[in-house]
C-alpha positions as CSV (number, residue, x, y, z in Angstrom):
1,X,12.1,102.8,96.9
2,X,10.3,100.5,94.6
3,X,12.7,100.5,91.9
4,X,16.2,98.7,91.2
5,X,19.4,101.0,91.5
6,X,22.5,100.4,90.6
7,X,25.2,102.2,93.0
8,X,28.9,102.6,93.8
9,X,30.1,102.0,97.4
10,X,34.0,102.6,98.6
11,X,35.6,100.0,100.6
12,X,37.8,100.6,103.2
13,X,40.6,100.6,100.5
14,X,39.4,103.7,99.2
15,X,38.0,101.3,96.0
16,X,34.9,101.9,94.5
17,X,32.6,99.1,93.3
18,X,29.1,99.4,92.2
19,X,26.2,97.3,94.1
20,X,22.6,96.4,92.6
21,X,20.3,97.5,95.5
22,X,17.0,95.4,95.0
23,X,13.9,96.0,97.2
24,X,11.5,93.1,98.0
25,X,8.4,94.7,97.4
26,X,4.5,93.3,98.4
27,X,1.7,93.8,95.9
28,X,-1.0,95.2,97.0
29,X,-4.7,94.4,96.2
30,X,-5.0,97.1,94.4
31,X,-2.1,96.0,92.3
32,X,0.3,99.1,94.1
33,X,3.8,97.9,95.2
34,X,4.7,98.6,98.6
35,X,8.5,98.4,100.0
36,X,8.6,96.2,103.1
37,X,11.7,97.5,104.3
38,X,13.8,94.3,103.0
39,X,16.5,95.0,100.2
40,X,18.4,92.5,98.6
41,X,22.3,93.3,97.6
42,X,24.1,92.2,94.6
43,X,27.5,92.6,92.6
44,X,26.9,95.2,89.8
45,X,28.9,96.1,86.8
46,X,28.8,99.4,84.3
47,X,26.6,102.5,86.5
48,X,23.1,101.4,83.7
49,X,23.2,98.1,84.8
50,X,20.3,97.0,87.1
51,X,19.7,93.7,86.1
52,X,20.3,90.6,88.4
53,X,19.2,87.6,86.5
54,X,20.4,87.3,82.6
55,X,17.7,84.2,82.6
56,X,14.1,85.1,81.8
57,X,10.9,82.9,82.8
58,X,9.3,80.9,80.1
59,X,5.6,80.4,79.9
60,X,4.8,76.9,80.3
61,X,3.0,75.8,76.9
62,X,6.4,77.3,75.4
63,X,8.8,74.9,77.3
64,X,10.5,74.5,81.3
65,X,10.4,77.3,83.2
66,X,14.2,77.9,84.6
67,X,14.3,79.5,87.9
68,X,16.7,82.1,88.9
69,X,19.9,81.1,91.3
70,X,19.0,80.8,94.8
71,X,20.8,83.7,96.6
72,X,23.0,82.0,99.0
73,X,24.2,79.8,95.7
74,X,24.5,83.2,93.7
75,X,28.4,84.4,93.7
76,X,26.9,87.5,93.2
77,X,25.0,88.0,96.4
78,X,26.6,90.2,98.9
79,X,23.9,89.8,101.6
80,X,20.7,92.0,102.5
81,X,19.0,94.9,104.7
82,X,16.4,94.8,107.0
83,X,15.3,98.4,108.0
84,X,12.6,97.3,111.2
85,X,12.1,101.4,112.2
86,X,13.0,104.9,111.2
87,X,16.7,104.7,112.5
88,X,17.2,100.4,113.1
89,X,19.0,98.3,110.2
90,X,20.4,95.1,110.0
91,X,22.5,93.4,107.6
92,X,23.0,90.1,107.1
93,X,24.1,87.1,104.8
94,X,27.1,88.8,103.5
95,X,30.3,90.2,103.9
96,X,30.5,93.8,103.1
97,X,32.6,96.2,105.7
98,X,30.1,98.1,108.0
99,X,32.2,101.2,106.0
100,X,30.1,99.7,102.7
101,X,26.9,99.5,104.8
102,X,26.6,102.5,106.1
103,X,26.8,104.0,102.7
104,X,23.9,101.7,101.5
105,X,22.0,102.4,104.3
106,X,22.5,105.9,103.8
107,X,21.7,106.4,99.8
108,X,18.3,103.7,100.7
109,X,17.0,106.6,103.2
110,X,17.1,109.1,101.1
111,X,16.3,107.6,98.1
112,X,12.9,106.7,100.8
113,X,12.7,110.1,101.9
């Protein structure tokens, strides 16, 4: 998956909320993306949203360049996954429910399949 998604998860409440799901992705020497297995997790609103930062880069002879929050400062961050093979995951830096996991975990497989 090389692409942002925007997607609903259920807590254990039986409450839906929707998480951005953004890969980390390597550029290849050939210019190619490549998924490294690492996918960040954000807060998401409406379903068509799938952007994380409203604050854009600004080339240098125009004025300061203002970089994006750091994650662990974002209040939007809700952690990350590590897939290492085809069946281990980890997630860490967050709080979700394994419940809300699991359903990440399961909708980045096939979206990789």
């Amino acid at each position: 998956m090389i692409n942002t998604i925007n997607r609903h998860v259920t807590d254990n409440n039986g409450i839906q909320h929707h998480v951005i799901i953004e890969p980390v992705l390597h550029q290849l020497t050939d210019n190619q993306l490549m998924d490294t297995g690492l996918y960040k997790l954000y807060k998401g609103g409406d379903e068509a949203e799938t952007t994380i930062f409203e604050v854009q880069p600004i080339a240098p002879e125009i004025g300061e360049n203002v970089q994006p929050i750091d994650d662990n400062k974002n209040p939007d961050y809700l952690g990350q996954i590590r897939f290492t093979g085809d069946s281990d995951w980890h997630y860490s830096e967050g709080f979700l429910s394994v419940y809300e996991q699991e359903q990440l975990v399961e909708f980045i497989r096939s979206a990789n399949s």
